[in-house]
N, C-alpha and C positions, 0 to 999 in steps of 0.2 A: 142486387147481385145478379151476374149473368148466369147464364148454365157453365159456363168455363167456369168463374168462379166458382161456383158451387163445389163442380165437380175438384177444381184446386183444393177447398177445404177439407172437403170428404176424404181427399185421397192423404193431405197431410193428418186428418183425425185420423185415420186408419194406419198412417206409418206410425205415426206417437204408439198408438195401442199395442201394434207390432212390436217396436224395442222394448215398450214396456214388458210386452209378456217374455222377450226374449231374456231380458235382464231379469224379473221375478224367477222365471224357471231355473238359470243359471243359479240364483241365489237359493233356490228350493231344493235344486240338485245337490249344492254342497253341504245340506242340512240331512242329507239320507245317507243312509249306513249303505257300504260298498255292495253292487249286485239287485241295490233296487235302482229305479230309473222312476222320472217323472211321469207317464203313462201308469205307472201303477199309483201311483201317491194321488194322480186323477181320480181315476177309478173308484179309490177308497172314500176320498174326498164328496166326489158324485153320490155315492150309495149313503152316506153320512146326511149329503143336506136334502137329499131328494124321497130318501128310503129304499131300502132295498127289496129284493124278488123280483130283479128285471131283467129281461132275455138278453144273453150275450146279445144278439142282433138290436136292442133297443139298444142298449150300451152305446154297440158298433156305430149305430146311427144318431145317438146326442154326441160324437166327438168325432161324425164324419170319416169314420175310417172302415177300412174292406173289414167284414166279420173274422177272415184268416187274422190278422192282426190284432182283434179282441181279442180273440180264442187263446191267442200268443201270451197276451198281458194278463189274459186269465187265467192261465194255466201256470204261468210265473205269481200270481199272487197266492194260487191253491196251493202251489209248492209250498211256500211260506207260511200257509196255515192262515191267512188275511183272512179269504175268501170261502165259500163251499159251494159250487156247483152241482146241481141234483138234480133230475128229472122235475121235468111242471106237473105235479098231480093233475093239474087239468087239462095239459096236452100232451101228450106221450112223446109228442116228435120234439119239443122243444124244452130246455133248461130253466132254472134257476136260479140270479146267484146271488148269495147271501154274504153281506158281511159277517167275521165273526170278532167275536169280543178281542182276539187278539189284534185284527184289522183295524179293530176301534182305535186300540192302545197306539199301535205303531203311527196310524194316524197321528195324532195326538202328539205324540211323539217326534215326531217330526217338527209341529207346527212350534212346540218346546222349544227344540233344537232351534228354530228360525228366531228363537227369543231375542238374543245379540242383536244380530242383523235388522230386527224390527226397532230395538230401539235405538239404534243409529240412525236407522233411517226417519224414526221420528223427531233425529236432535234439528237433522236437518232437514224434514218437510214435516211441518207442524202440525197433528193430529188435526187441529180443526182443519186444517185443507182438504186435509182426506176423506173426514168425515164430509166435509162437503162436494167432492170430489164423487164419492159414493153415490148419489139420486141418479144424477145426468149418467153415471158411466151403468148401472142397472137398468135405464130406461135405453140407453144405446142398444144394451146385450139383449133385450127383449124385441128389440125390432131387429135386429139380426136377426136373434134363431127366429120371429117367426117368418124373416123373410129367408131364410135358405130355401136355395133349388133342391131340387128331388135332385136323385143320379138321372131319373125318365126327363128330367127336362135338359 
């Protein structure tokens, strides 16, 4: 293969991913109770598989967005009782934020809610695809984040 090709594949792997996530979040939106947004069902999500007590600003910077924009989606999840933002005991200047058991549930709750939709969409793309479909698209997302630019570069 050339570098033209190449770069042809890459950019058609990269559009597939794109609709995909377009179409997933679409179908993730219509599974949330009105006044929440997909940004927060992230957020929750993130703190669920990674753990939580982590600085708005580390947030800001696993989903690539300006901090005023976390602070935005965090402050809409604290409303809701999701989340708790608190002083770092061991930095005075910076936060942390905590899932809370409520955040759990609504999580949860959601992924419920997406139950239909999941197995529709199993009738017609067959678990084992997926399950196979799983390795290559985790090894993809792994050389992504670790190839992301800084904002300095």
């Amino acid at each position: 293969m050339t570098g033209d090709d190449h770069r042809a594949t890459y950019f058609r792997l990269l559009n597939e991913v794109g609709i995909v996530a377009q179409l997933s979040r679409t179908m993730l939106e219509a599974a949330m109770p009105e006044g929440m947004v997909y940004p927060h069902f992230v957020v929750l999500n993130h703190l669920v598989r990674l753990g939580d007590g982590r600085t708005p600003l580390d947030l800001a910077r696993a989903f690539q967005v300006p901090k005023t924009s976390m602070t935005h989606t965090l402050a809409g999840l604290e409303r809701a009782g999701y989340v708790v933002v608190r002083p770092n005991p061991e930095d005075g200047r910076s936060k942390l934020v905590r899932i809370t058991d409520e955040g759990r549930r609504f999580r949860d709750a959601v992924i419920e809610r997406l139950g239909p939709d999941l197995e529709h969409l199993a009738s017609l793309f067959p678990p084992e695809r997926a399950a196979a479909l799983l390795p290559d698209l985790e090894a993809l997302r792994i050389v992504l984040d670790r190839s992301r630019k800084t904002p300095a570069s």
